[in-house]
N, C-alpha and C positions, 0 to 999 in steps of 0.2 A: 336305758342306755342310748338309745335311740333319741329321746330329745336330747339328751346333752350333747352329741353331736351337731344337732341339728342347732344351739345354741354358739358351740364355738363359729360355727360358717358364718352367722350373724353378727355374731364379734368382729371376728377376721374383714366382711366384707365393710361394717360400719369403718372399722380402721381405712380400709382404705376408701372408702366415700367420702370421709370428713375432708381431708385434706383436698381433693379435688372440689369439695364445697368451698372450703376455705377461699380456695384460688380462686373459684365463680364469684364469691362476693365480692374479692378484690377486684374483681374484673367488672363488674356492676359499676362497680364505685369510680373504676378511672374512665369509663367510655365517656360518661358528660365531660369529663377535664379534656379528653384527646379533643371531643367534636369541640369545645369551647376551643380551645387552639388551635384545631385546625381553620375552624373560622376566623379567629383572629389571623392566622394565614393570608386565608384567601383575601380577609378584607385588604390588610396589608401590602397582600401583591395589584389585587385592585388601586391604592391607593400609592403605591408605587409606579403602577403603569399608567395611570391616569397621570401621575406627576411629568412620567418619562415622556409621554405626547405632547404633556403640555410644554416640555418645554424643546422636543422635535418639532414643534407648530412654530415657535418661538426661533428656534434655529435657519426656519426656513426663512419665515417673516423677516431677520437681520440679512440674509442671503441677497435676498431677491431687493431689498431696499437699497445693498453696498453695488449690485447690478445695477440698478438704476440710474445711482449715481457717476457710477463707470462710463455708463452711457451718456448720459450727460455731460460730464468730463470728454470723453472724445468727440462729441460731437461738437464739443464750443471748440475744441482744440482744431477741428478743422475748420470750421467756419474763421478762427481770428488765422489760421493759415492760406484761405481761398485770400482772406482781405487784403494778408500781406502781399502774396503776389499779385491779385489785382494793383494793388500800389504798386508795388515792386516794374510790373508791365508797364503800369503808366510810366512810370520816370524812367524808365529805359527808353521809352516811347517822346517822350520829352525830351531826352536825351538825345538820340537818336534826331530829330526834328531840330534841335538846337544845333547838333554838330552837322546837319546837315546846309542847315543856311550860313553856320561859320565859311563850309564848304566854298557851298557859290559864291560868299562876297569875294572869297580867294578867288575863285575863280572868274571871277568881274572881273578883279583889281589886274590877272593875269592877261587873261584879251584886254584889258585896257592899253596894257605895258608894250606888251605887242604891235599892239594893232601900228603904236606909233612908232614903236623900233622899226618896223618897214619901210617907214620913209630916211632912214640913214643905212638900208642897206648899201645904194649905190655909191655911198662915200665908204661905209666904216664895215661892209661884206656882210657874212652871216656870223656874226662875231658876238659874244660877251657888251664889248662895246656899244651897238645897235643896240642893244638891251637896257643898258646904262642908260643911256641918251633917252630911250622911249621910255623910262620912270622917272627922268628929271623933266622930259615934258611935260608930263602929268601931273606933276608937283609931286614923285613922291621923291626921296631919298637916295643916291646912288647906291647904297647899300642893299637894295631891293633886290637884286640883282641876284642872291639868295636863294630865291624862290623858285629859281630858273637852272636845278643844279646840272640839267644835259646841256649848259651850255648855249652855244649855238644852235644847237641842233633842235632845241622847243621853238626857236623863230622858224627853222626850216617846215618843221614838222606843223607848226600851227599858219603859215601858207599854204602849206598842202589841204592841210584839212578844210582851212577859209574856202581855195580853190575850188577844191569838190563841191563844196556843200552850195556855192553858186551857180558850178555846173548841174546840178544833178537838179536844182530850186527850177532852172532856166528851161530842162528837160520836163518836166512837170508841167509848164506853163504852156508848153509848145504840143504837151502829149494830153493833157487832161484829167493829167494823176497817172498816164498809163493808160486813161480810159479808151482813147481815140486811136484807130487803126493807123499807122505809119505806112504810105505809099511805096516809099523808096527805102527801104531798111539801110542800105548799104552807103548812101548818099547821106541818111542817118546820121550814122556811125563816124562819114570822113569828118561831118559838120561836129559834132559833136568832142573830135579826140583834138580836132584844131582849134575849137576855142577854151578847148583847154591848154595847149600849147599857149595860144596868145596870150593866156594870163600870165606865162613865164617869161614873154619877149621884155619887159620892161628890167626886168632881173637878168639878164642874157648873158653879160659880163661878168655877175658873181657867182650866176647857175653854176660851173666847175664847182664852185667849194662847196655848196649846197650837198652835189652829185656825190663828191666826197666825203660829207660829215652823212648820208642815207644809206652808204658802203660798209660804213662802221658798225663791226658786229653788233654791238650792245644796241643799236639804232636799227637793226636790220628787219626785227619782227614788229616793229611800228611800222614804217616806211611800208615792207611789204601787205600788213592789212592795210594800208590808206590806197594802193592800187589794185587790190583784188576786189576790194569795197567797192572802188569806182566804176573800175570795168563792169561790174558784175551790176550794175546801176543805167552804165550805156545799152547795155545786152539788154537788160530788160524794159524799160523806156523804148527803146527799137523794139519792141515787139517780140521778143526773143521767150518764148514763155514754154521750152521744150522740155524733157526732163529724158532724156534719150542723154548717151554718151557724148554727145556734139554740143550739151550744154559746157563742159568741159572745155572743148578743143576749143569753141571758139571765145571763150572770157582769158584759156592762156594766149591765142592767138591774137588777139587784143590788147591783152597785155604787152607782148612783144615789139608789135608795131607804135604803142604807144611809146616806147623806150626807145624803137630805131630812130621814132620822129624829132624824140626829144635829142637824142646826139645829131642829128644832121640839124637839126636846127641852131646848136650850138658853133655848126660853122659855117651855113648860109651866111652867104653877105648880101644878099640878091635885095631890092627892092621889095620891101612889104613880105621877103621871107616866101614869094613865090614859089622858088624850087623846093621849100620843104614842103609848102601845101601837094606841090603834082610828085613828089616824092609818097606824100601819104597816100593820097588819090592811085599810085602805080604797085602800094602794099598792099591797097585794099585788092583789088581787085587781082594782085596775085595771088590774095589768101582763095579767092573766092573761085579763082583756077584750080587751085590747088585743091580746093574741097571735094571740087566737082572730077576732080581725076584722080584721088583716092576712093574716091564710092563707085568705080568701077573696076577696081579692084578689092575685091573683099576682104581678103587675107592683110594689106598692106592696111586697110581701112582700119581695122582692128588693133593690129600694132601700133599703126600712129594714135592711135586715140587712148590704148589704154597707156599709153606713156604720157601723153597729156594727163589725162584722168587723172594715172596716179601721183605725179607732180603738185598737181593742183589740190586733190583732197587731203594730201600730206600739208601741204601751204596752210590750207583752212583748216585743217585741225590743231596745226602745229597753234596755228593764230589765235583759235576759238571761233571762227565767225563760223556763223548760220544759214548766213543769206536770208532772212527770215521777215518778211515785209507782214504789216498788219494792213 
């Protein structure tokens, strides 16, 4: 009785062993299939990433080539941009050069025109006309006349400036450029404001209209730089090299007397115009009282001066002058 128990248990357990063999064998049988595919895998993904670099290398490689060119590309674009403006510079510069000697011959043909209208002031005054006449001298055309749209007042204006620029040449000559110490400063100065006077005595009869068309607002900030300019040319030629408050007082004080001389001059009748010389000669030396009796008063000294001052440095800037010698 006893083995035949012992019989069924053997039964029972082969039943359940076989199927679990079953599955082992089947399970034998797919591990070579799994490892063949998984290898085929990995090869694949190998050969997949291998592809993917090859062609990340490849991506960079067109990158860096389309950079190059970039580079390239801008930098020719500036180079044919420096070229253009260098050109571009020159022919301005050309330009420039070209309009600027248009300029001068105008400005020849102008002191040309001039210089000969001068000699018809005492018939035809400071006129249009004088103008006329001094380009049909010259040979050019009455029509010229154009050129001269202030009128009368560019003959005015270009005697004054002639004047100066003789005075000031003569100063020079006398001073050593400025170099050479001036004895008599004040003896200077009389010498100095009379021959410029003198140069107006031959014009004496027209002077009034002259006086007239320099009054004229539109003329007035010309006319005013050509005598702050001058003075300020006597001052220093005289020795006058101070930069204290007195620089002021005495280039308007100069000023002044040069304009009293000029109206008494206009109606001296006297021989040779003597009373206006000891006329100048009795301004100078009352300016030179008068300096010397405001600087013992200190208080007075300051008011008159900064009234001066500010007069003048208002003048000079309204003007633009510098006073600026090289």
């Amino acid at each position: 009785m006893a083995n035949v128990r012992c019989l069924e248990k053997l039964f029972r357990l082969q039943k359940l062993l076989l199927p679990l063999h079953a599955q082992s064998c089947r399970l034998h049988r797919q591990l070579p299939l799994a490892a063949a595919s998984l290898a085929r895998g990995y090869a694949k993904d190998a050969t997949e990433k291998s592809t993917s670099n090859g062609s990340l290398e490849d991506f960079r490689a067109r990158e860096e080539q389309l950079e190059r060119e970039r580079d390239a590309a801008e930098e020719a674009a500036a180079k044919a941009t420096q070229n253009e403006t260098g050109q571009g510079a020159g022919g301005n510069q050309q330009e420039s050069g070209e309009q600027s000697a248009k300029q001068a011959k105008v400005d020849a043909i102008r002191v040309q025109i001039l210089d000969a209208a001068l000699e018809h002031v005492p018939q035809h005054g400071w006129t249009r006309q004088s103008i006329v006449l001094g380009a049909e001298q010259c040979g050019y055309p009455s029509v010229v006349h154009g050129m001269f749209p202030e009128g009368g007042f560019a003959l005015v204006s270009h005697f004054n400036g002639k004047c100066n620029a003789q005075l000031v040449q003569s100063l020079k000559q006398k001073t050593g450029s400025g170099q050479q110490e001036v004895e008599n400063p004040l003896d200077f100065l009389v010498q100095a404001v009379r021959q410029r006077m003198e140069m107006i005595a031959p014009y004496k009869a027209q002077w009034p209209q002259a006086m007239s068309l320099i009054a004229q607002p539109q003329h007035a900030s010309t006319a005013l730089a050509q005598v702050l300019t001058l003075v300020d040319d006597i001052c220093y030629y005289s020795g006058d090299r101070s930069v204290d408050f007195g620089w002021y007082t005495r280039r308007i004080g100069l000023a002044t007397i040069m304009k009293m001389t000029e109206l008494y001059l206009l109606q001296d009748t006297s021989a040779g115009h003597t009373q206006t010389w000891d006329f100048l000669k009795n301004r100078m030396d009352e300016a030179v009282q008068l300096q010397m009796a405001l600087s013992q008063t200190e208080g007075m000294t300051h008011t008159f001066q900064r009234s001066f001052n500010s007069a003048f440095i208002t003048a000079r800037n309204i003007l633009g002058l510098g006073f600026k010698r090289t």
